[in-house]
C-alpha positions in Angstrom: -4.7 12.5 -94.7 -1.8 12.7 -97.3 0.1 9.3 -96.3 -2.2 7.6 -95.1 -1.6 4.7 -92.5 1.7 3.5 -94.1 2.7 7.2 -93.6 1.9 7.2 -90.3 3.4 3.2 -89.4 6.7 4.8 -90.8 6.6 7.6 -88.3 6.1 5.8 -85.6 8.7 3.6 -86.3 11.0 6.4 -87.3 10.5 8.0 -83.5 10.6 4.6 -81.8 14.2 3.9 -83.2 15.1 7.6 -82.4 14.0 7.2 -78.7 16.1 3.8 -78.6 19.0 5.3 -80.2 18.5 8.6 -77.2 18.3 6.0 -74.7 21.3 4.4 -75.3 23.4 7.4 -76.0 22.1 8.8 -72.7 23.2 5.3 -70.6 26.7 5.0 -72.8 27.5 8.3 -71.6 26.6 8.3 -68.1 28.3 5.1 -67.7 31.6 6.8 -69.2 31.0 9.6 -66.9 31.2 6.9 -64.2 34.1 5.1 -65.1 36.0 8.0 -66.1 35.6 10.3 -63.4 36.8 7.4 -61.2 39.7 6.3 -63.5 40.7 10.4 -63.6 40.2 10.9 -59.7 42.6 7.4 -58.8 45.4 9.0 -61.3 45.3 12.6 -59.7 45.0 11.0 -55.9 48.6 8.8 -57.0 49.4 12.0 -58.8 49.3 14.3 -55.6 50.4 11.6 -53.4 53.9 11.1 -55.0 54.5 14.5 -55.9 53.3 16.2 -52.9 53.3 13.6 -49.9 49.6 13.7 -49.5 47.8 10.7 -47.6 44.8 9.5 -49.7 42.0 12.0 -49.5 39.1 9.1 -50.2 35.6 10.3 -49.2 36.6 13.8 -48.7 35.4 16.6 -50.7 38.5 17.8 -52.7 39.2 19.6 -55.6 41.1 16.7 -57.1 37.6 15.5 -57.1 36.1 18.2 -59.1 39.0 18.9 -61.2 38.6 14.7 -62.6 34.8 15.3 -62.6 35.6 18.9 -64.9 37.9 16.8 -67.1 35.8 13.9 -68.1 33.1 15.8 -68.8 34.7 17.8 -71.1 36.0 15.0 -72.9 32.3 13.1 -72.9 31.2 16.4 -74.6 34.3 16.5 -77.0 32.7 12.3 -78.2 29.1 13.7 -78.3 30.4 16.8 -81.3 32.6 13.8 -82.6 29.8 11.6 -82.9 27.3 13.8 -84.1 29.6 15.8 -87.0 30.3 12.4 -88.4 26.4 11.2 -88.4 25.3 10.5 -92.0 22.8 12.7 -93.6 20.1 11.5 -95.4 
């Protein structure tokens, strides 16, 4: 063994805060997936609704549905390259 048990403690360690740090990217994101996708789909609903005349389309498959979902997560994965081109290096 080169490191010896310190070596070891400080990888363990090391992997434990990268696996809490995962875990809470992983929940932040969902949960803006979640918000956003709804905040997205209520502004395209009033969108269609006073442009077009359309009644409100709740609990229907539409594409105003998957047009807010397409959105949001493009701009979830436009944060994650954000997030991870300004991590430090060291």
């Amino acid at each position: 063994m080169e490191g010896g048990p310190l070596a070891t403690k400080g990888a363990s360690l090391i992997n434990l805060l990268r696996n809490i740090g995962a875990g809470i990217g992983l929940s932040l994101m969902s949960c803006l997936l979640v918000r956003n996708s709804t905040l997205e789909r209520s502004e395209d609903e009033h969108h269609h609704a006073q442009h077009f005349g359309l009644a409100s389309v709740q609990g229907r498959a539409c594409p105003t549905f998957t047009q807010a979902e397409f959105v949001v997560f493009t701009d979830n994965f436009k944060l994650m390259i954000f997030v991870s081109c300004r991590r430090p290096y060291w």
